[in-house]
C-alpha positions as CSV (number, residue, x, y, z in Angstrom):
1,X,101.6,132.8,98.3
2,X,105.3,133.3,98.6
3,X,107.7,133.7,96.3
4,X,110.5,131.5,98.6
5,X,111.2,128.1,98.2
6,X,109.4,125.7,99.8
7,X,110.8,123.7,103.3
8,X,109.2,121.2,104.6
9,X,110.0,119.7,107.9
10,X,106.4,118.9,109.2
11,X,104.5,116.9,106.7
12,X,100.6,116.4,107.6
13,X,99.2,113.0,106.3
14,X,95.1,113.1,106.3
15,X,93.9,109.0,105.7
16,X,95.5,106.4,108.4
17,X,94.7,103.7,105.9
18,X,97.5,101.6,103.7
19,X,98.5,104.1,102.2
20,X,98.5,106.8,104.7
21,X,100.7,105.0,107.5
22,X,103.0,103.9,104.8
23,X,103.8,107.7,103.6
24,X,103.9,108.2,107.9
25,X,106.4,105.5,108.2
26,X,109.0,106.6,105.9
27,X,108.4,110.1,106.6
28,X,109.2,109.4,110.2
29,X,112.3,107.4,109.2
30,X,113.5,110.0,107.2
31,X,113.3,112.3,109.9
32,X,110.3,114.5,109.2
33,X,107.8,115.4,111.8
34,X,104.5,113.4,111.3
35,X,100.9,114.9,112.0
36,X,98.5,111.8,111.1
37,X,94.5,112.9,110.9
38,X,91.7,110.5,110.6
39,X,87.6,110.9,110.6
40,X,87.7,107.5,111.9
41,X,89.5,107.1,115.3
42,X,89.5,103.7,115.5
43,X,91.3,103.5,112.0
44,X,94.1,105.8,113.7
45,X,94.7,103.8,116.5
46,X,94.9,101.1,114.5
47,X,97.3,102.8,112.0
48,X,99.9,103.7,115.4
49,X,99.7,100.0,116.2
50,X,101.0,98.8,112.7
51,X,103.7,101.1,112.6
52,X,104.8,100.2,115.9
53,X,104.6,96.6,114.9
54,X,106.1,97.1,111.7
55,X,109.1,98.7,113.3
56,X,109.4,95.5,116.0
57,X,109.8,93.6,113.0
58,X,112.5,95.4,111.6
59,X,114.3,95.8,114.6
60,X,113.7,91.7,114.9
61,X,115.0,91.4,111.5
62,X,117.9,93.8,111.7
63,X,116.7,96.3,108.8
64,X,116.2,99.1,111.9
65,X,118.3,99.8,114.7
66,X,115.5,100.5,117.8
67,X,116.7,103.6,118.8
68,X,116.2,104.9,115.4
69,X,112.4,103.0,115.5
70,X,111.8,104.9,119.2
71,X,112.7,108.2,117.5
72,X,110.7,107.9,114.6
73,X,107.4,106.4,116.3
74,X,108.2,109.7,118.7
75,X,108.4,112.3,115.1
76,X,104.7,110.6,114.6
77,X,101.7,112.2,116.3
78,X,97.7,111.5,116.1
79,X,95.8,115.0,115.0
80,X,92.0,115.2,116.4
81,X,90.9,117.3,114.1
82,X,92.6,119.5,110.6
83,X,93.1,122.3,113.0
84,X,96.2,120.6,114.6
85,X,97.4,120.4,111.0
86,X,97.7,124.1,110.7
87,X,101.7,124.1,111.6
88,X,102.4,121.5,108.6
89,X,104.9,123.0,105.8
90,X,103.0,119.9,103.4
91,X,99.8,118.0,103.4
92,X,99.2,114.7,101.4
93,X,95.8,113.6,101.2
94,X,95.3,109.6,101.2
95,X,91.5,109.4,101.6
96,X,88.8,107.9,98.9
97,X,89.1,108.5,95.2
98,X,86.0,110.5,95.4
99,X,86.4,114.1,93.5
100,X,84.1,115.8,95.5
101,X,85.5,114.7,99.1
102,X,89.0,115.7,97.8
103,X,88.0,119.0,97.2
104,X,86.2,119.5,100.3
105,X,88.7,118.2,102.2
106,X,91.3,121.0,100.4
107,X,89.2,123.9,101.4
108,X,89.0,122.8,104.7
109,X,92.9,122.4,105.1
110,X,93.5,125.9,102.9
111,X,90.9,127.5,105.9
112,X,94.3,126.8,108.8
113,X,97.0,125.9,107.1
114,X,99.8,128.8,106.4
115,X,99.8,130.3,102.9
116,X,103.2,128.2,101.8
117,X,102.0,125.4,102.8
118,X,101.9,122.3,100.2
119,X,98.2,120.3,99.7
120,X,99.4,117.4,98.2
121,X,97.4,114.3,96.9
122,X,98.1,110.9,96.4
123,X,95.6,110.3,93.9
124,X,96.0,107.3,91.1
125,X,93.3,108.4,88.7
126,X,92.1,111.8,89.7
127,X,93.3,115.0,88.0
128,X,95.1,117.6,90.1
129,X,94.0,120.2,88.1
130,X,90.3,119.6,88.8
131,X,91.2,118.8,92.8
132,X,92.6,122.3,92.9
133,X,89.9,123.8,91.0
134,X,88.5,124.1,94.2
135,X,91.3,125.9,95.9
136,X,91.4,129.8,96.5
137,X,95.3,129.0,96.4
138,X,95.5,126.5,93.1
139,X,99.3,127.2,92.7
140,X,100.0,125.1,95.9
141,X,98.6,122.1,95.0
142,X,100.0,119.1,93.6
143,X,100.0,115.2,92.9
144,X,102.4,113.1,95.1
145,X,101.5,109.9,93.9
146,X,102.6,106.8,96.2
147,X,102.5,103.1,95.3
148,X,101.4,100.1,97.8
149,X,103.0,99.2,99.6
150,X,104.7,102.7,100.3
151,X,107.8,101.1,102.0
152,X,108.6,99.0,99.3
153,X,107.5,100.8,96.1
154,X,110.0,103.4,95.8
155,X,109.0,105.8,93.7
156,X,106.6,108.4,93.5
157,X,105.2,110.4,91.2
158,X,105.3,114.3,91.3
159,X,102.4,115.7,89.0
160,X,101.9,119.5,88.1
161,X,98.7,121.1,88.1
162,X,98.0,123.6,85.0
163,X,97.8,126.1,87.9
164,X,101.1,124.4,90.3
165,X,103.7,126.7,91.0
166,X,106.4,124.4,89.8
167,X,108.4,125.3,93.1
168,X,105.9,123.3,95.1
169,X,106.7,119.8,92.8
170,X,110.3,120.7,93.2
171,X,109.6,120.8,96.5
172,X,107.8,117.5,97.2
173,X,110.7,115.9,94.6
174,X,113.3,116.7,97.1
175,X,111.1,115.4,100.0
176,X,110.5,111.8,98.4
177,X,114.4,111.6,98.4
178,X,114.8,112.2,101.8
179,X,112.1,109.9,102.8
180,X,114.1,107.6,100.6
181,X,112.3,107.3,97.4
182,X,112.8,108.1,93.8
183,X,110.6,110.7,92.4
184,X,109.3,110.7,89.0
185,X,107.8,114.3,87.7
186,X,104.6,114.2,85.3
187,X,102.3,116.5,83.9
188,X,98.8,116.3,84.8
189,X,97.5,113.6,82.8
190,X,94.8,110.7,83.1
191,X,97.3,107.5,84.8
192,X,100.3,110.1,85.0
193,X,102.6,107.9,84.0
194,X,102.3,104.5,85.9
195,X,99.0,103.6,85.7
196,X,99.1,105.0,81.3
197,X,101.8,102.7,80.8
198,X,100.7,99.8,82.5
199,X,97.9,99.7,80.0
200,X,100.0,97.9,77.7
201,X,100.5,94.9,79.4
202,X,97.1,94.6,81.0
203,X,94.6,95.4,78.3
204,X,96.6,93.5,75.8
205,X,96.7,91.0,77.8
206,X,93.0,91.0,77.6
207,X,92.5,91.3,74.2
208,X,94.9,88.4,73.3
209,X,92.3,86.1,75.8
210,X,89.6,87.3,74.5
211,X,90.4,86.2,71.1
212,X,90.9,83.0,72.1
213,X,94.5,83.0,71.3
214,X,96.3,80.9,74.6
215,X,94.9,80.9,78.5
216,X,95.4,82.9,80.7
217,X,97.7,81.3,82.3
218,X,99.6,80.6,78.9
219,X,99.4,84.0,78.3
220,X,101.7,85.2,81.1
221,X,104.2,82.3,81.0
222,X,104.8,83.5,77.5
223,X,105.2,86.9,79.0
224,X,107.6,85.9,82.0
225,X,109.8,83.2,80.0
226,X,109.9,84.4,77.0
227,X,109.4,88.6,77.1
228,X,111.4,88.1,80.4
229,X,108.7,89.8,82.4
230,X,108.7,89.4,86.4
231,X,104.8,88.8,86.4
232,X,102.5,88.2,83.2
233,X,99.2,90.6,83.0
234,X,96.9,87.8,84.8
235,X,99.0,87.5,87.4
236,X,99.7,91.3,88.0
237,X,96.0,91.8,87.9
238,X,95.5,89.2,90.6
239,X,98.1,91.1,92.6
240,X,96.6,94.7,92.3
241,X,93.1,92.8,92.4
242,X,90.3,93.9,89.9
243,X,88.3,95.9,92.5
244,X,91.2,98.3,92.3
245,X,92.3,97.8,88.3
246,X,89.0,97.4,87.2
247,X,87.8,100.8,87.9
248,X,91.5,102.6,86.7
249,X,91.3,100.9,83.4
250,X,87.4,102.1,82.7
251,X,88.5,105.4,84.3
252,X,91.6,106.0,81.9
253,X,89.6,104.9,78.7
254,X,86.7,107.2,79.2
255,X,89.3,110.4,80.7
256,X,91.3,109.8,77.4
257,X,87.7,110.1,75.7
258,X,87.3,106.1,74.1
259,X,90.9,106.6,73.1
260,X,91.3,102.7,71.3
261,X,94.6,101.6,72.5
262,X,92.8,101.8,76.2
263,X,90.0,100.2,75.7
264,X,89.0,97.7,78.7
265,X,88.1,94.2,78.4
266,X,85.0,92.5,79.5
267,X,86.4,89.8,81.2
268,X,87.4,92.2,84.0
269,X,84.0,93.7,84.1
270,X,82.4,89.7,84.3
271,X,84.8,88.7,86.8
272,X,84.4,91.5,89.0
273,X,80.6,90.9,89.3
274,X,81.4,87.4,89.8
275,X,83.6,88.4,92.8
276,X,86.4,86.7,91.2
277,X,89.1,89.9,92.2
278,X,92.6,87.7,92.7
279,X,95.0,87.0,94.9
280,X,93.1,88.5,98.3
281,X,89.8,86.5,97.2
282,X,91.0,83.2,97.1
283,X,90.6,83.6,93.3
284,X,90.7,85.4,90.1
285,X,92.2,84.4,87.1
286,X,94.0,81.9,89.3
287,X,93.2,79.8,92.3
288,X,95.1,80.5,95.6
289,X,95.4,77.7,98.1
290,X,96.9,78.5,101.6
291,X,97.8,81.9,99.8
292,X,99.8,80.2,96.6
293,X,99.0,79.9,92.9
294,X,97.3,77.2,91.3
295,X,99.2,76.7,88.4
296,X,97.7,73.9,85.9
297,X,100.4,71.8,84.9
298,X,102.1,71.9,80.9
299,X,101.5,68.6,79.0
300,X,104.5,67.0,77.6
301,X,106.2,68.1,74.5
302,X,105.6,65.6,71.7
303,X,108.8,63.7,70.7
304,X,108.6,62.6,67.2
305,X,110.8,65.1,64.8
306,X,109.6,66.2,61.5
307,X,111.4,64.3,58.5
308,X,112.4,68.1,56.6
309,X,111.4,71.5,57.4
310,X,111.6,73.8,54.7
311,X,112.0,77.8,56.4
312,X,110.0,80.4,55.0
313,X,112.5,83.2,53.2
314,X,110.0,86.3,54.0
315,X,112.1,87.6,57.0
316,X,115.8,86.7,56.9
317,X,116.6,87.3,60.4
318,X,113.6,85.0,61.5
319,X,115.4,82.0,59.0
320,X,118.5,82.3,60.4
321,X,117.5,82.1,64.1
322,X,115.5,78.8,63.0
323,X,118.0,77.6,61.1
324,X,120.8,78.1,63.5
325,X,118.5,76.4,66.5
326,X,118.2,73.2,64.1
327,X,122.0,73.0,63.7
328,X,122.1,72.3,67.0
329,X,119.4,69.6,67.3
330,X,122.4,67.1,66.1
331,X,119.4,65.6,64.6
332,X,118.2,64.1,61.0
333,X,115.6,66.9,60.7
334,X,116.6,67.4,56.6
335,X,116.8,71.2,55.4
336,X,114.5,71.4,52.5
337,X,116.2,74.4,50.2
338,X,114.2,74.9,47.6
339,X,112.2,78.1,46.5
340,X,109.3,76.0,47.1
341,X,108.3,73.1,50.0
342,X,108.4,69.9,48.8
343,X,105.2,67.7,49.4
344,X,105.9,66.1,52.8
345,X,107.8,69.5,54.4
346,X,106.8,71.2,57.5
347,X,106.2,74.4,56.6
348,X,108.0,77.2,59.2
349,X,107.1,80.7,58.9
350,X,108.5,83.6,61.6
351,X,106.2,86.9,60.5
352,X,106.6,89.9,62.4
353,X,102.8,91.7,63.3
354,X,101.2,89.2,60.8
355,X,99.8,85.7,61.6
356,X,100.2,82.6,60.6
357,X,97.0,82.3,57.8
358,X,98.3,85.7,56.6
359,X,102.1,84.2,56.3
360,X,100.9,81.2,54.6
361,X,98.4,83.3,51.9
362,X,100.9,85.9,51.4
363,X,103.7,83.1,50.0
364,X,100.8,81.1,48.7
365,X,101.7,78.3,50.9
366,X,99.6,74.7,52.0
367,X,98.2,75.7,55.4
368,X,97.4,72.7,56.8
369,X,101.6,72.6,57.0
370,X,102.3,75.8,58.1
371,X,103.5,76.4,61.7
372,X,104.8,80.5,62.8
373,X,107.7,80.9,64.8
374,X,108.0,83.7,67.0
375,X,111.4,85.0,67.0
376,X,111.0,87.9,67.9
377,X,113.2,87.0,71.3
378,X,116.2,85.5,70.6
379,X,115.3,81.5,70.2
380,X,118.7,80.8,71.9
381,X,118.0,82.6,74.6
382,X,114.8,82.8,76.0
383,X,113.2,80.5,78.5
384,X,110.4,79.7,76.5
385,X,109.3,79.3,72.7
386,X,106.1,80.5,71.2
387,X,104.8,78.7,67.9
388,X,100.9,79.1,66.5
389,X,99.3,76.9,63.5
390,X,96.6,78.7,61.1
391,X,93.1,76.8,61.3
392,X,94.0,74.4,58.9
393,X,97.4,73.4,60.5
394,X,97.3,69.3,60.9
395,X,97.6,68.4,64.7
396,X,100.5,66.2,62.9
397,X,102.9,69.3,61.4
398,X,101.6,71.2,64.7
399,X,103.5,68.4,67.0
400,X,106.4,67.8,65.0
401,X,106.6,71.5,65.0
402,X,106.5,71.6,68.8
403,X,108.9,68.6,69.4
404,X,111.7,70.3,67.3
405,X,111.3,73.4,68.9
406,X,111.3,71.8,72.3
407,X,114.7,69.7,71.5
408,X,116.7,71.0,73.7
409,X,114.1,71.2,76.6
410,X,113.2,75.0,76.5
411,X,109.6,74.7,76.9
412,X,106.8,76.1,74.4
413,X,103.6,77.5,73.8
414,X,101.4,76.1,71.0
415,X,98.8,79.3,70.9
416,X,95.8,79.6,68.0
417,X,97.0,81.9,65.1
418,X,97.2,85.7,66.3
419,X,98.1,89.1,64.8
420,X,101.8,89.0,66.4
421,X,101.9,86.0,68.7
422,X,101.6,86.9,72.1
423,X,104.9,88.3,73.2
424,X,105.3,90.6,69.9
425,X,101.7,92.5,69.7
426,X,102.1,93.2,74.0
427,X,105.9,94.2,73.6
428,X,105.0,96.6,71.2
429,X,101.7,97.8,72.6
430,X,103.8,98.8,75.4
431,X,106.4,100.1,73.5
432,X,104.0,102.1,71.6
433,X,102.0,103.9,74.7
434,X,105.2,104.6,76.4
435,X,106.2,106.0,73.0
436,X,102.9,108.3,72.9
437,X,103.6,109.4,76.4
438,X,106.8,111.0,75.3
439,X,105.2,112.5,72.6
440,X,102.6,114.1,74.6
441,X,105.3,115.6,76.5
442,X,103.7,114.0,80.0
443,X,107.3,113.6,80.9
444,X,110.7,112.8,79.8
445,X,112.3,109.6,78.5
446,X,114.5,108.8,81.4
447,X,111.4,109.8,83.8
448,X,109.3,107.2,81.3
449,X,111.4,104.0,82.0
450,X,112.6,105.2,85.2
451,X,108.8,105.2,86.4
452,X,107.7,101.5,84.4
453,X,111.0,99.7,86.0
454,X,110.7,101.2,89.6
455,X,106.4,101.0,89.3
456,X,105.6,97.7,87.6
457,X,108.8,96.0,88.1
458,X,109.5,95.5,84.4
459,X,112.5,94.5,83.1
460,X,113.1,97.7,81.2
461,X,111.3,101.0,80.5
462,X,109.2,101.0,77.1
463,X,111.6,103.3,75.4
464,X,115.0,101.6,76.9
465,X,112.7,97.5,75.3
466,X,112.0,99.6,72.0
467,X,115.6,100.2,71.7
468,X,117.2,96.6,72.7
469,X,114.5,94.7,70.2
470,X,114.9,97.4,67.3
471,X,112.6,100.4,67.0
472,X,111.9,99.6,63.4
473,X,111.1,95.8,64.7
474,X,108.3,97.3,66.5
475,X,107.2,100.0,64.0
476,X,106.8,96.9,61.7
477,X,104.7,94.9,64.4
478,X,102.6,97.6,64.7
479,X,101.9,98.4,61.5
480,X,101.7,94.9,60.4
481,X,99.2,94.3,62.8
482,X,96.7,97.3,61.7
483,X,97.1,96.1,58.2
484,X,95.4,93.0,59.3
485,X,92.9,93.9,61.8
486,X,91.9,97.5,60.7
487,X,92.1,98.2,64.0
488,X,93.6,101.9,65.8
489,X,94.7,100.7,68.7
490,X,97.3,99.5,67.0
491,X,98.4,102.8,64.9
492,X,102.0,103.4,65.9
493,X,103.1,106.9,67.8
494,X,104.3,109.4,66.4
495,X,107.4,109.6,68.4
496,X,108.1,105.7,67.3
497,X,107.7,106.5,63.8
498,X,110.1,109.2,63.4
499,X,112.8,107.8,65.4
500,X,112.7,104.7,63.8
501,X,113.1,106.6,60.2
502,X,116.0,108.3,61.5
503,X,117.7,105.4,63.6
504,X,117.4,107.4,66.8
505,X,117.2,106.2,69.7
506,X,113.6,106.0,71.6
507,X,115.0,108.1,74.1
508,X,116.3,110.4,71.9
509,X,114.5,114.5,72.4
510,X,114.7,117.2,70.4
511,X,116.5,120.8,71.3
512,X,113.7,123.1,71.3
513,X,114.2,126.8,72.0
């Protein structure tokens, strides 16, 4: 292959499905010349007619001026067969995620296509490396890794072979920016960098229902008002639908050979079987009626106030945030001060990574009064509260508890006792796996957050949260929570625990010769 840098004016696009036309349609837009192929002719007709209704509606709504539509519908021509594909300067790939077909399917292109041409795939699990095994030219191949639905998800991810030249990623970098998106670059990794981080919410997620800790539907209203999520993991999964997460999560697990912190849940594997997939099946963890949620409704917050309330001194920060919320009850809720609860007390704990039972053995405290706290958000801030009682906690203490906390009508979520609430153990599980990615070296802090904001619509990237909550908050999480459970999915990254030793910053990289 050539030594000169890449151009690419002509991009080749070989799958009219979802993903195929939407790569078409902003490549066309951005002023590329489109060569579309399809095994199934039917399927191309059909992907022509959605971009040229798609365009109609932007010209209806304003977003596309119709001369510019006219022009780019014109850059956007049917291929009968890969041989018209041999003038393309890049090729992306949108067919199955089957190995085998991909492979086949590169030999065939490498057999008419010019030798700087580009064989790009838009794989989400697949590794490039083994798709360009297959390849006489390996060097030219890379990952360009779209998200549905193309138009709107904008940002790809540029992944490098262990046989790419790197001029060919550079290559397909500059093209996502003139088609309008924002490229990400990643080493060829299982997930890339998506798809790995998103395993923090998701199978966390899980494992919090599984244990019986809140619902489902608990679970994410904890993560949207109080982690100040967009979506929680319930309701993300019913988005991408579990005939399409299902398989990623398994796939990621068994690529990153049974590594624990990816370890899938049943429940997806049940509910999948069951044909309960989400939002496009009328049902999954939710109901959909007429295409919205079915949301069970919140009982009231109790109304009685407890008489005293005696705050648990373990974690200062966590007694102060308590305290402060009560001096603005403008109540008769009595501070009780001493070293010890009186009889009668309600019984507050706010542990970080521990639970409540733990909290309440660990000062020696009456259990059946104990209620935690999680403050791990702001309580004067967030949208929601999160409190949890041990197995002992009276139903009494467990109300009172709730109607103080719910004073100023912030709702909150009463959960069973957990290893770090809800918020706290999936915050830092994804804190934690972003961290581990940067460690790895699959690519670089700024590409890390960049990739989790733009991709799964968080509020910020892992590294960018570990840094606003504290990275030695979520070092203690973590490790709290593997002194409880035992467990290794929990064991905190490398690049967490040193940065958080040193007060850096999450973000922070060494300056390696």
């Amino acid at each position: 292959m050539s030594t000169q840098d890449f151009k690419i004016e002509t991009l080749g696009i070989v799958g009219s499905g979802a993903m195929g036309r939407g790569i078409a349609q902003i490549a066309a837009l951005g002023g590329l010349s489109v060569r579309i192929y399809d095994t199934n002719p039917k399927a191309l007709a059909a992907a022509r007619e959605y971009l040229s209704d798609t365009f109609a509606k932007l010209i209806a709504k304003g977003k596309l001026k119709e001369a510019d539509a006219h022009a780019a519908l014109a850059r956007i021509r049917d291929a009968g067969d890969t041989g018209e594909l041999s003038d393309c300067d890049a090729i992306v790939e949108a067919i199955v995620e089957n190995l085998d077909l991909k492979r086949e399917l590169f030999r065939e292109l490498e057999a008419v296509v010019g030798e700087r041409c580009i064989l790009a795939s838009n794989t989400s699990s697949l590794s490039i490396t083994a798709i360009a095994a297959g390849c006489a030219h390996p060097e030219r191949v890379a990952g360009f890794h779209f998200f549905n639905p193309v138009p709107l998800m904008r940002v790809v991810e540029v992944i490098d072979g262990l046989r790419g030249d790197p001029r060919a990623g550079d290559a397909l970098m500059d093209l996502a920016r003139r088609m309008g998106h924002t490229p990400v670059r990643a080493k060829d990794m299982p997930g890339f960098i998506v798809n790995h981080a998103g395993r923090g919410m998701n199978t966390e997620g899980l494992r919090v229902a599984s244990e019986g800790v809140a619902s489902f539907a608990e679970i994410d209203r904890i993560m949207r008002e109080q982690a100040g999520f967009r979506l929680g993991p319930f309701e993300l999964l019913d988005l991408t639908a579990l005939d399409v997460s299902h398989p990623v999560m398994e796939s990621i697990y068994h690529q990153f050979y049974e590594e624990p912190r990816f370890k899938p849940s049943p429940i997806t594997g049940t509910r999948l079987a069951g044909g309960l997939i989400g939002r496009k099946a009328g049902e999954g963890f939710y109901r959909y009626v007429d295409g919205k949620q079915d949301v069970p409704p919140e009982p009231a917050a109790p109304t009685e106030l407890p008489t005293r309330v005696w705050i648990s001194r373990a974690s200062h920060e966590g007694r102060e945030q308590v305290l402060k919320l009560i001096a603005k009850c403008d109540c008769s809720v009595h501070i009780d001060a001493g070293h010890t609860p009186e009889p009668d007390s309600l019984i507050i704990v706010t542990p970080l990574g521990f639970d409540a039972t733990t909290a309440a053995v660990n000062e020696h405290l009456d259990a059946t009064r104990v209620v935690a706290v999680d403050t791990l958000f702001p309580l004067d801030t967030v949208a929601r509260r999160t409190i949890m009682t041990t197995p002992a906690t009276s139903p009494e203490m467990r109300d009172a508890a709730h109607a103080l906390l719910a004073f100023d009508g912030v709702p909150v979520s009463v959960i069973r006792d957990s290893t770090g609430f809800v918020a706290q153990r999936v915050v830092a599980t994804i804190v934690n796996i972003g961290c581990d990615i940067a460690q790895q070296g699959i690519a670089t802090p700024e590409d890390i957050d960049l990739a989790v904001m733009l991709g799964l619509g968080y509020p910020q990237g892992p590294l960018a949260l570990g840094d606003t909550l504290g990275a030695t908050t979520i070092l203690t999480i973590l490790r709290n929570i593997c002194t409880a459970l035992g467990d290794p999915r929990y064991r905190p990254s490398p690049w967490l625990t040193r940065r958080a030793q040193l007060g850096l910053s999450l973000t922070h990289t060494e300056e390696l010769r």
